[in-house]
C-alpha positions in Angstrom: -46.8 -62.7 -73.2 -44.0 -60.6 -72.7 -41.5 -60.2 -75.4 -37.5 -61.3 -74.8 -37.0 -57.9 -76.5 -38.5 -56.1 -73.9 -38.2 -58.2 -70.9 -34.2 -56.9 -71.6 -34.8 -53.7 -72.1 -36.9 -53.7 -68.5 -34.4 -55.5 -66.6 -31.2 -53.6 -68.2 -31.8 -49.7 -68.1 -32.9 -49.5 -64.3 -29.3 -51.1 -63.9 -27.8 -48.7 -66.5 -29.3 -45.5 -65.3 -28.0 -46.6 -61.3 -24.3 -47.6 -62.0 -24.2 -43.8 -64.1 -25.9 -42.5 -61.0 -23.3 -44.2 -59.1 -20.3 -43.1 -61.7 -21.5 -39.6 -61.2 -21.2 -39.7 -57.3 -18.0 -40.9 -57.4 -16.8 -38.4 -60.1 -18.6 -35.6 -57.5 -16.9 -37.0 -54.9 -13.8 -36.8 -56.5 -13.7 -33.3 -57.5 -14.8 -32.8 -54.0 -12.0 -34.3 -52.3 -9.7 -32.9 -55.0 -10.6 -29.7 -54.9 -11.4 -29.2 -50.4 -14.3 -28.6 -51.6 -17.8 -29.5 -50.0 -21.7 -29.4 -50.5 -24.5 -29.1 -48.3 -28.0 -28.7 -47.6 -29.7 -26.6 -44.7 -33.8 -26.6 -44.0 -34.3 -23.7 -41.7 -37.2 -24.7 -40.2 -36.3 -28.7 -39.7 -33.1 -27.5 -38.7 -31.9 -30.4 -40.7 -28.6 -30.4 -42.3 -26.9 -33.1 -44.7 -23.4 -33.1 -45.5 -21.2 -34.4 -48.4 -18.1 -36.6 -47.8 -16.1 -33.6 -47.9 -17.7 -31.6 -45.4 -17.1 -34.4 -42.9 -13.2 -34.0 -43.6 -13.4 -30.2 -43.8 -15.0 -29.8 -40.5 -13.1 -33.4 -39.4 -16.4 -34.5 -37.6 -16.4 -38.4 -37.9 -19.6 -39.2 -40.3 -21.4 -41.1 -37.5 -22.3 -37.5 -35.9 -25.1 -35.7 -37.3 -24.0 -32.1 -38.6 -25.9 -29.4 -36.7 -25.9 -25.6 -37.0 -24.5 -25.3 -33.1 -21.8 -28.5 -34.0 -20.8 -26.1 -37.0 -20.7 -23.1 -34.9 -18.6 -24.8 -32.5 -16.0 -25.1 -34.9 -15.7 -21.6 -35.8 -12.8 -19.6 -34.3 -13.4 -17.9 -31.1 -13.0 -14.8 -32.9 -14.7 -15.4 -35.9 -17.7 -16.9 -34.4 -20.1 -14.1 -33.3 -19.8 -11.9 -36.7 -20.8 -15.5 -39.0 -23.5 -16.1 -36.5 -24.7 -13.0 -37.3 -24.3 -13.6 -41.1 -26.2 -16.4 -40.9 -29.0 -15.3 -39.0 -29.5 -12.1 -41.5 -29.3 -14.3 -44.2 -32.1 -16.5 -42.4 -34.3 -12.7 -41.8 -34.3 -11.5 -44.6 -33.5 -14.3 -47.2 -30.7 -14.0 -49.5 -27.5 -15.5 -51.1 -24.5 -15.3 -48.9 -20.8 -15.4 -48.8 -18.3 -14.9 -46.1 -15.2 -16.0 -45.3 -13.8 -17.4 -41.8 -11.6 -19.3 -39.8 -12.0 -22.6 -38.0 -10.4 -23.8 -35.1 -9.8 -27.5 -34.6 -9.5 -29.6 -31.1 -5.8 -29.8 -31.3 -6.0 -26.2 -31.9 -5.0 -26.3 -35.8 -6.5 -23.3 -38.2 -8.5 -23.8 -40.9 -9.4 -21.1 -43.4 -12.9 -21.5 -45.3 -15.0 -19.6 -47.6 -18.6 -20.3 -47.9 -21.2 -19.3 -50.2 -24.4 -20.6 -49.9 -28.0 -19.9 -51.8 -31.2 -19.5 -50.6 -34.2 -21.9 -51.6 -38.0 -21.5 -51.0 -39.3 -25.1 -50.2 -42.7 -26.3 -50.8 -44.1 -25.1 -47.7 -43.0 -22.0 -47.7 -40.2 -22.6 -45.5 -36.4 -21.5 -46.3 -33.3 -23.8 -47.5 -29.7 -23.1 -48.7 -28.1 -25.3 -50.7 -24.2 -24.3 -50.4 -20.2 -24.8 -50.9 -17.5 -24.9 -48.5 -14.4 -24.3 -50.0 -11.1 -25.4 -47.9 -8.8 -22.4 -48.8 -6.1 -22.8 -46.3 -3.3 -23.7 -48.5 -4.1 -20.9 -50.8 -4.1 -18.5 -47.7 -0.8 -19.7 -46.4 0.4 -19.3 -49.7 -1.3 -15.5 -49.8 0.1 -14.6 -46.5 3.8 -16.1 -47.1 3.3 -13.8 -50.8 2.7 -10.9 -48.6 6.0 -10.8 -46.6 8.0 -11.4 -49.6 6.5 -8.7 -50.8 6.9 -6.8 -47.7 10.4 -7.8 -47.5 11.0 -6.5 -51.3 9.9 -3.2 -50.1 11.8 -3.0 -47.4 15.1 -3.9 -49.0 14.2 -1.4 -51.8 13.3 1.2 -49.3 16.9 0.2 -48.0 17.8 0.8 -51.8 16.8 4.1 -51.6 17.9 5.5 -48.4 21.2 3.9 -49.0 21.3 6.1 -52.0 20.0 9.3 -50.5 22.7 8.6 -47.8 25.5 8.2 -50.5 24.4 11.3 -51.8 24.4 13.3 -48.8 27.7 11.7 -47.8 29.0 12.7 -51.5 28.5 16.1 -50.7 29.6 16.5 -47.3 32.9 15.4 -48.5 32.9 17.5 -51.2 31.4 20.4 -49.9 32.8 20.5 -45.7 35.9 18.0 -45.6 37.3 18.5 -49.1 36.8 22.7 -48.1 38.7 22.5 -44.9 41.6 20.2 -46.3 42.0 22.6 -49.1 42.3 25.6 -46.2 44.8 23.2 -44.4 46.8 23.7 -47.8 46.3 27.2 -48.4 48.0 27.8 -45.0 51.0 25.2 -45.3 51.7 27.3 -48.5 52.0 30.3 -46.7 54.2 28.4 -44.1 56.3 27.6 -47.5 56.7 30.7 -48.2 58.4 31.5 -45.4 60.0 28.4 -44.4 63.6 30.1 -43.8 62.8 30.2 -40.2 62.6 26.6 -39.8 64.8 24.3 -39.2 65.6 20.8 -41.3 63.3 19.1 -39.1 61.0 21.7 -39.1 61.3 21.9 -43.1 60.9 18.1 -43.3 57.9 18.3 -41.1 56.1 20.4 -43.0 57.0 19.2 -46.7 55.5 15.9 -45.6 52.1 17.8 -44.0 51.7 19.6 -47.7 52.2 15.9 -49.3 49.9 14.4 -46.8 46.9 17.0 -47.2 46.8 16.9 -51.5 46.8 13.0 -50.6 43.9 13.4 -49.0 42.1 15.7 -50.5 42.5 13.4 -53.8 41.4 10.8 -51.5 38.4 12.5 -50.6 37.5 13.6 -53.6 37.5 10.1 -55.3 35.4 8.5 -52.6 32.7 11.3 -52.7 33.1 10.7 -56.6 32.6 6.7 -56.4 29.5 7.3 -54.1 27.7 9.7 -55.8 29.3 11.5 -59.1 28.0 15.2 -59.6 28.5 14.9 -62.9 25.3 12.0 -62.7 23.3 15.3 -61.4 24.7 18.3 -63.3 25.2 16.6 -67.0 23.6 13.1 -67.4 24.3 9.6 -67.1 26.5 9.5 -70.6 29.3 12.1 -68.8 29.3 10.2 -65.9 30.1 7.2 -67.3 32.9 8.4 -69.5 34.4 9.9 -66.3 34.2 6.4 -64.2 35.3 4.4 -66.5 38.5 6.5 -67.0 39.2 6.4 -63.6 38.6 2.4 -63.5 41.0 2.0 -66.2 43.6 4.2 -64.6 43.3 2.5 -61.2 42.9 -1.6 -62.5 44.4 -1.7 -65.6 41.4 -3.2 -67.9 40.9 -2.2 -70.5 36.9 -0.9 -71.0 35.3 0.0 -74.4 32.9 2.1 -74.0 29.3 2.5 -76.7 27.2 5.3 -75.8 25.2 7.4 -77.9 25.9 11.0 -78.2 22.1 11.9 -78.2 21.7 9.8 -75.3 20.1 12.9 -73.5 18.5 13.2 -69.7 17.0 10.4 -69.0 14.8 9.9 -65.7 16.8 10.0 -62.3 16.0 6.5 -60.9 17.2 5.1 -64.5 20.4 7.2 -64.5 21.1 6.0 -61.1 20.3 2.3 -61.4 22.1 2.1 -64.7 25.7 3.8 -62.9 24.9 1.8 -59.8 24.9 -1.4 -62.6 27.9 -0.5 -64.2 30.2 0.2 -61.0 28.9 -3.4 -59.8 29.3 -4.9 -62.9 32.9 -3.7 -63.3 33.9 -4.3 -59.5 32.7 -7.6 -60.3 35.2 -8.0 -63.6 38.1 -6.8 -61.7 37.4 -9.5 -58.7 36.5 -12.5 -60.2 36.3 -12.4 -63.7 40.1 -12.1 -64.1 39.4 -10.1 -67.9 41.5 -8.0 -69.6 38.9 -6.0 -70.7 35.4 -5.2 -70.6 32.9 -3.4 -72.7 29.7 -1.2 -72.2 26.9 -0.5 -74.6 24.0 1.1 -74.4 21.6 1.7 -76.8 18.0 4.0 -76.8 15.0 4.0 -78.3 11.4 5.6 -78.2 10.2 3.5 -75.0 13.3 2.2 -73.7 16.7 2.2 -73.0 19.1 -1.0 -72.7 22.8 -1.6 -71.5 25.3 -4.8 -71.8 28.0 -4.8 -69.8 30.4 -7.4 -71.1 33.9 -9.2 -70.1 35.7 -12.1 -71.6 36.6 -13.8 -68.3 35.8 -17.1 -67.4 32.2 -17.2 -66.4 29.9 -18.3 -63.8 29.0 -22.1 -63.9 25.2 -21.4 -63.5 23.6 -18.0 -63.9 21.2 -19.3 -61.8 23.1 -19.2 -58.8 25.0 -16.5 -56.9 28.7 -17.0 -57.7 31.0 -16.8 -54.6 31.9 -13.3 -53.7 29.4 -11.7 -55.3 26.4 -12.6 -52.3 24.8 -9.2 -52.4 25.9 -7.6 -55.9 23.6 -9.7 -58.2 20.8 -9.6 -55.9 21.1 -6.0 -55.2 21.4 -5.2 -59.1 17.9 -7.0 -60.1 16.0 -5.3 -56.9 17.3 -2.1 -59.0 16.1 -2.9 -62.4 12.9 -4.9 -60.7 12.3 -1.6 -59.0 11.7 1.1 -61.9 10.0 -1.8 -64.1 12.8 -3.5 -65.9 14.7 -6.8 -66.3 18.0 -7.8 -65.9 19.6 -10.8 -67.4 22.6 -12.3 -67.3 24.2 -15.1 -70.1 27.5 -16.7 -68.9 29.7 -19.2 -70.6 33.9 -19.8 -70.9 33.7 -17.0 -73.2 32.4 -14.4 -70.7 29.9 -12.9 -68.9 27.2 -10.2 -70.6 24.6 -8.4 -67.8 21.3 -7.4 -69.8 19.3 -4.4 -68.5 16.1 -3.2 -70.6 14.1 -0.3 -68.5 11.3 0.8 -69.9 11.1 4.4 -70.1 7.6 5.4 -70.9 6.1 3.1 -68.1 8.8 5.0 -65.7 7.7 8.3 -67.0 3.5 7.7 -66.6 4.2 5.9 -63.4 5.9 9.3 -62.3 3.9 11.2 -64.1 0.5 9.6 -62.3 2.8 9.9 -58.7 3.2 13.8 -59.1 -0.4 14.1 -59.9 -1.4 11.8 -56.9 0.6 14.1 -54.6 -0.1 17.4 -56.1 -3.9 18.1 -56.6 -3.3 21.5 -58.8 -1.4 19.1 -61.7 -4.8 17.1 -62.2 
């Protein structure tokens, strides 16, 4: 006679162990489905294959067709299809683990990127099987792909950046050295028509007073555009001179008032920094004068060991977001964080009804191994 105790216990744990069986399929399927990825299971001399759910979806074969190493191979790009053929059959040779990465093309001619591994099984007979994963990474390709042009596209506008710079430099000089030189010749010669300006008459007089007052104009004209696009003084003495030289100039031409915070030990600091923080400042201030209708402005800067950081400030009336590029000013705040992004820093910017402050924080010692590890790249004897 069989006890009620265990007549239970017979009837109840078959049942148990199946529905956990079945909770763990559907959990398996799940994370499957969830994460495009499916298993499967290859006997190399049956040629049988059995697929999960998720393989069906992958390869979108409808689960009444029996998977097949030619119905896989058939969806393999064109391109692709020779090279995992050959993957396969090496890995079949000489049996190992293996892990490649290809396309698929669908009937309506729709790509799919996958990336299987698979690992290789002795069976009982001594034949070969590979149980393996096929991972649906198309999204994260897209994703990869549309990463890379943005990066492209940053380098390109920084490489624009650059050669905008190098071009306002050589411009800078050319007016300085050529233009500027043969204006001031112009003068030295309508002095010596001065000087003997007896022989003319009025008109003759009148003429030429107004050629002498024309030629200082533009040799002041000159010499302030060749100033604005590249300062000498940012070459010769540092950014701290050159700075104290622009910002006298942008009081005397617009009227605000600018204070002005710069250490006296600020010292040489590298090129790009010096650059990017005058290139900052003229924006910044351009900006003040345009939109943030301010009566004044002020810059500090401050250095230590491993960095160096500015605020430029105004008490005008702010942006509404900081978020968002404030009308009029499409390509200055865009063009000031490729700067700072460029040479390893940040820019920042906090606005409200009291004013507008622009962050920048560079950090000097990265900037100074990073060049340090470019010389040595390019010049074998420095290793």
């Amino acid at each position: 006679m069989v006890s009620r105790r265990n007549t239970i216990f017979a009837g109840t744990e078959p049942e148990r162990l199946t529905a956990e069986l079945r909770r763990r399929e559907a959990y398996s399927a799940a994370a499957q489905r969830l994460s495009h990825t499916g298993t499967f299971g290859w006997s190399v001399p049956s040629g049988e294959i059995t697929w999960s759910d998720e393989m069906y979806r992958i390869f979108e074969y409808d689960r009444a067709v029996r998977p097949t190493l030619e119905r896989v191979l058939a969806r393999v790009h064109p391109d692709d299809r020779s090279w995992a053929h050959e993957s396969i059959h090496r890995a079949t040779t000489d049996p190992t683990d293996f892990d490649i990465q290809h396309r698929l093309q669908m009937p309506d001619d729709r790509i799919k990127d996958i990336h299987v591994v698979a690992h290789a099984v002795p069976d009982e007979s001594g034949g070969l099987e590979f149980i393996g994963a096929v991972m649906d990474v198309t999204a994260t390709r897209r994703m990869i792909d549309v990463a890379s042009i943005v990066l492209a596209e940053r380098k390109l506008a920084l490489e624009l950046v650059r050669s905008r710079e190098d071009e306002q430099r050589r411009l800078a000089r050319e007016l300085h050295d050529s233009t500027a030189q043969s204006l001031a010749s112009v003068a030295v010669n309508l002095a010596v028509l001065k000087t003997s300006k007896s022989t003319l008459d009025r008109r003759g007089k009148c003429a030429l007073a107004d050629a002498i007052a024309a030629t200082d104009r533009c040799l002041i004209e000159i010499r302030t555009i060749a100033h604005l696009r590249h300062p000498p003084l940012l070459d010769e003495l540092g950014l701290r001179s050159a700075l104290i030289e622009y910002v006298d100039g942008f009081v005397r031409r617009s009227g605000i008032q600018v204070g002005l915070d710069i250490p006296g030990d600020l010292g040489k600091l590298p090129q790009e920094a010096e650059i990017t923080l005058f290139r900052i400042v003229q924006e910044a201030l351009t900006n003040v004068r345009r939109h943030a209708q301010s009566p004044q402005a002020g810059i500090q800067i401050h250095r230590e060991s491993n960095e160096i950081s500015m605020d430029v400030r105004d008490g005008g009336r702010g942006m509404a977001r900081t978020d968002e590029v404030p009308p009029g000013l499409g390509v200055g705040i865009p063009s000031m964080r490729e700067r700072v992004q460029d040479i390893g820093g940040r820019l920042e910017i906090y606005s409200n009804e009291d004013g507008t402050t622009i962050r920048v924080v560079i950090p000097l010692e990265a900037m100074l191994n990073a060049k340090l590890k470019n010389a040595k790249a390019t010049d074998p004897d420095r290793r």
